[in-house]
C-alpha positions in Angstrom: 7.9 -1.4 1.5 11.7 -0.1 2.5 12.3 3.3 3.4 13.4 5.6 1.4 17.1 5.8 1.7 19.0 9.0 2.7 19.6 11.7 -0.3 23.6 11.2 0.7 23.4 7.5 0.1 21.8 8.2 -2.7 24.7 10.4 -4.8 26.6 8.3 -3.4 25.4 5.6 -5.5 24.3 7.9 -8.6 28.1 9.6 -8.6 29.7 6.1 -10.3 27.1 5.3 -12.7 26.6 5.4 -16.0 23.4 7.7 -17.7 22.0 4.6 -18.6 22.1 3.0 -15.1 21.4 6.3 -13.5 17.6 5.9 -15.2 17.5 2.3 -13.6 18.5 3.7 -10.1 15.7 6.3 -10.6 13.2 3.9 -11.1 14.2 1.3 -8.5 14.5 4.6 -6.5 10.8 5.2 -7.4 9.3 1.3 -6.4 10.6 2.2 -3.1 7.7 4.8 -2.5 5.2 3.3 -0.1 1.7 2.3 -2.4 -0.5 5.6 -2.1 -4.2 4.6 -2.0 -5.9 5.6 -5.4 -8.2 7.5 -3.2 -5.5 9.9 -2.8 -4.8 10.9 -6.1 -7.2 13.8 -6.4 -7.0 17.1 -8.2 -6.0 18.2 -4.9 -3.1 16.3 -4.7 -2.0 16.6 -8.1 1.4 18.6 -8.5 0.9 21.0 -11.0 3.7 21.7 -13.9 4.9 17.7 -14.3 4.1 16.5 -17.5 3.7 13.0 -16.0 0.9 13.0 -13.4 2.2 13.1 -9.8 0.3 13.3 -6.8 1.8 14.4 -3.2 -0.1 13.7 0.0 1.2 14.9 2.9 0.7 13.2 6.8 2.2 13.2 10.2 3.6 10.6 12.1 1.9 10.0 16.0 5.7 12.2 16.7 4.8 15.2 14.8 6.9 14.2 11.8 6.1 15.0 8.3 5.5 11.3 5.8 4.5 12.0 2.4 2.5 9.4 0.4 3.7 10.1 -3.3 3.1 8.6 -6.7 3.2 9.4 -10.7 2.3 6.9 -13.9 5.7 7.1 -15.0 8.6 5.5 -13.7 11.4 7.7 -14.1 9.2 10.6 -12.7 8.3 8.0 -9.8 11.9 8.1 -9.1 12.3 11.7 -9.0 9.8 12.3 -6.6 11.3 9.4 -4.6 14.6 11.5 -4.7 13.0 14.9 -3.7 11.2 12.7 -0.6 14.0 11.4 0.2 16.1 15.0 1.1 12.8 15.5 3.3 10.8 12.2 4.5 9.8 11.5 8.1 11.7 14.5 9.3 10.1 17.5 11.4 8.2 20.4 9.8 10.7 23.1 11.0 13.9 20.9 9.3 11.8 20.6 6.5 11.0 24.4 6.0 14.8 24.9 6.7 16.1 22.2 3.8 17.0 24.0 0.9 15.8 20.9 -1.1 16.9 22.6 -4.5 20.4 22.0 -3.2 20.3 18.6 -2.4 19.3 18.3 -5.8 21.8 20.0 -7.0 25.0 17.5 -7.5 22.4 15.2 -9.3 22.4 17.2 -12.4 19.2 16.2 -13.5 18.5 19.0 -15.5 21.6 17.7 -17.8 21.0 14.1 -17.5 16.9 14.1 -17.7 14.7 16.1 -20.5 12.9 19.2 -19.3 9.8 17.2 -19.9 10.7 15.0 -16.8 12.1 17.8 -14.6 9.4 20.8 -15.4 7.1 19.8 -12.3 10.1 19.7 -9.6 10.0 23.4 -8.2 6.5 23.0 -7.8 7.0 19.7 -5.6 9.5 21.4 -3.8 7.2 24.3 -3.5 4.3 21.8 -2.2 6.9 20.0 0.7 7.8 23.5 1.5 4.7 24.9 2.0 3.1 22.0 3.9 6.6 22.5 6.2 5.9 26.0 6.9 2.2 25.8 7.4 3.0 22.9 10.3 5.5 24.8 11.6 3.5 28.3 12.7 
């Protein structure tokens, strides 16, 4: 599976396209995500708030960094967790805690190019990465 790529490369990318295309970079955005075990997709790793099922499973890497394993049944919203992952993937707890992920987010406009439906569970992932972050980090 390829890494995720950085959130910069990203916009880059997102910046020139059309809506249309912008959905298809989401989802190829979203096959990127490393296949998470179907173990793993518990109540307890459930994001609450998505109206797509996601699940977020957070691990470390043997240096201490943070990896989440991350999936949803639909593509688009697949892609959207792939884009909050990728402001935040394989970086350390206390650079997590201190990414204002909301503002990477930001220039993507997704509340004006995606329905509310698709967007509704974001803070709460963002609250999830955040929390496992901070917990790491004390």
């Amino acid at each position: 599976m390829t890494a995720l790529p950085a959130i910069s490369e990203i916009l880059d990318d997102y910046a020139f396209l059309d809506p249309e295309d912008r959905y298809r970079l989401l989802i190829d955005l979203g096959r990127k995500l490393e296949p998470m075990p179907d173990a793993l997709k518990t109540d307890a790793t459930r994001v609450r708030g998505c109206s797509a099922s996601v699940w977020v499973y957070p691990t470390t890497t043997g240096d201490g960094r943070l990896h989440f394993l991350a999936d949803s049944n639909a593509a688009i919203t697949k892609g959207i967790v792939a884009l909050v992952l990728s402001a935040v993937q394989d970086k350390a707890p206390a650079d997590v805690a201190a990414t204002d992920i909301a503002a990477e987010l930001a220039p993507f406009e997704l509340g004006k190019h995606l329905s509310a439906n698709r967007t509704q569970g974001v803070p709460n992932m963002i609250a999830l990465v955040r929390e496992t972050a901070e917990r790491l980090t004390a």
